[in-house]
C-alpha positions as CSV (number, residue, x, y, z in Angstrom):
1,X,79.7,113.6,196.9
2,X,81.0,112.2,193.3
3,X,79.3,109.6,191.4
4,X,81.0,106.2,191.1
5,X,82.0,105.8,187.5
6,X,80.1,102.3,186.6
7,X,82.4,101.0,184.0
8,X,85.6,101.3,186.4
9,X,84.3,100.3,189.5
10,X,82.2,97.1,187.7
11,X,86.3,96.4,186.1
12,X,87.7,96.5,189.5
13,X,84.8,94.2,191.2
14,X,85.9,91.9,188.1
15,X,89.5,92.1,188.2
16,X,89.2,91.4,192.2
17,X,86.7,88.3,191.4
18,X,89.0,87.2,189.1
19,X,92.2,86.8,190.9
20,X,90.4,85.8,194.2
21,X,88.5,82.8,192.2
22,X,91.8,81.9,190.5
23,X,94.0,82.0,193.3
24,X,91.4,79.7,195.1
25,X,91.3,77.4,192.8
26,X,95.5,77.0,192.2
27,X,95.4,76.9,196.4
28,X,93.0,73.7,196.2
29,X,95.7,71.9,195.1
30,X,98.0,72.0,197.5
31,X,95.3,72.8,201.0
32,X,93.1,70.1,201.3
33,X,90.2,72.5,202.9
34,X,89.7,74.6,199.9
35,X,88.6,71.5,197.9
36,X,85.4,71.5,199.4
37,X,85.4,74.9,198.1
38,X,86.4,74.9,194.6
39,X,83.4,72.0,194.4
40,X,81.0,74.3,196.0
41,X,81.9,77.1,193.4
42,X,82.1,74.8,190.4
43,X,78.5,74.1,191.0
44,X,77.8,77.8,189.8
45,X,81.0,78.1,187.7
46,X,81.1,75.6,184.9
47,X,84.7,74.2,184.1
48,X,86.3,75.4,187.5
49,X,88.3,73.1,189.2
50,X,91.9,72.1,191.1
51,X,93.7,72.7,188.1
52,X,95.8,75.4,185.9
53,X,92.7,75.7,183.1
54,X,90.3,74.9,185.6
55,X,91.1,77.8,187.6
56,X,91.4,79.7,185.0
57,X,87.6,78.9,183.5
58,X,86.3,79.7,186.9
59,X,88.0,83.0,186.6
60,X,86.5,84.2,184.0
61,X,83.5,83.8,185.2
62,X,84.4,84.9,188.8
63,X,85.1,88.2,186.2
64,X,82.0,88.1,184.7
65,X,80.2,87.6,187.8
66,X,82.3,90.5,189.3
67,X,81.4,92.8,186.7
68,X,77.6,92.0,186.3
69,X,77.5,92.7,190.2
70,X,79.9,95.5,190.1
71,X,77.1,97.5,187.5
72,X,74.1,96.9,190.1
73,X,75.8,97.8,193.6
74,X,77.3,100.9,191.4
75,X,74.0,101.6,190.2
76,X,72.6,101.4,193.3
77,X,75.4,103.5,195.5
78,X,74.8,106.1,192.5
79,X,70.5,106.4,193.7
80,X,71.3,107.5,196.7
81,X,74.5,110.3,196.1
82,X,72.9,113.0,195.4
């Protein structure tokens, strides 16, 4: 079995954070539901809210958070392919 190349599959994890967070917060505007959401999230995302920027903010840290994670499950997937 192949190794998971770390760098790619930590971008993907990122880019996939990224758009979900965003698209979240861009939703919360218009469904009433997801608001209880976006404030949940904004507790861990600073800056992330109902709006254009505020969506965008929380997406860059639904990026970062996406990569950071993406390095340790890679890492950890890669200990055990031999």
């Amino acid at each position: 079995m192949m190794r998971i190349n770390l760098k790619i599959f930590a971008l993907q994890m990122g880019v996939i954070c990224f758009v979900c967070v965003f698209i979240i917060g861009l939703a919360s505007a218009q469904v009433e539901k997801l608001k209880k959401l976006v404030e949940i999230i904004s507790t861990v995302y600073l800056g992330y809210s109902s709006s254009l920027k505020g969506s965008f903010l929380g997406g860059i840290w639904g990026f970062v958070d996406g990569y950071i994670s993406g390095i340790l499950i890679g890492f950890i997937i890669n200990l055990f392919i031999k």
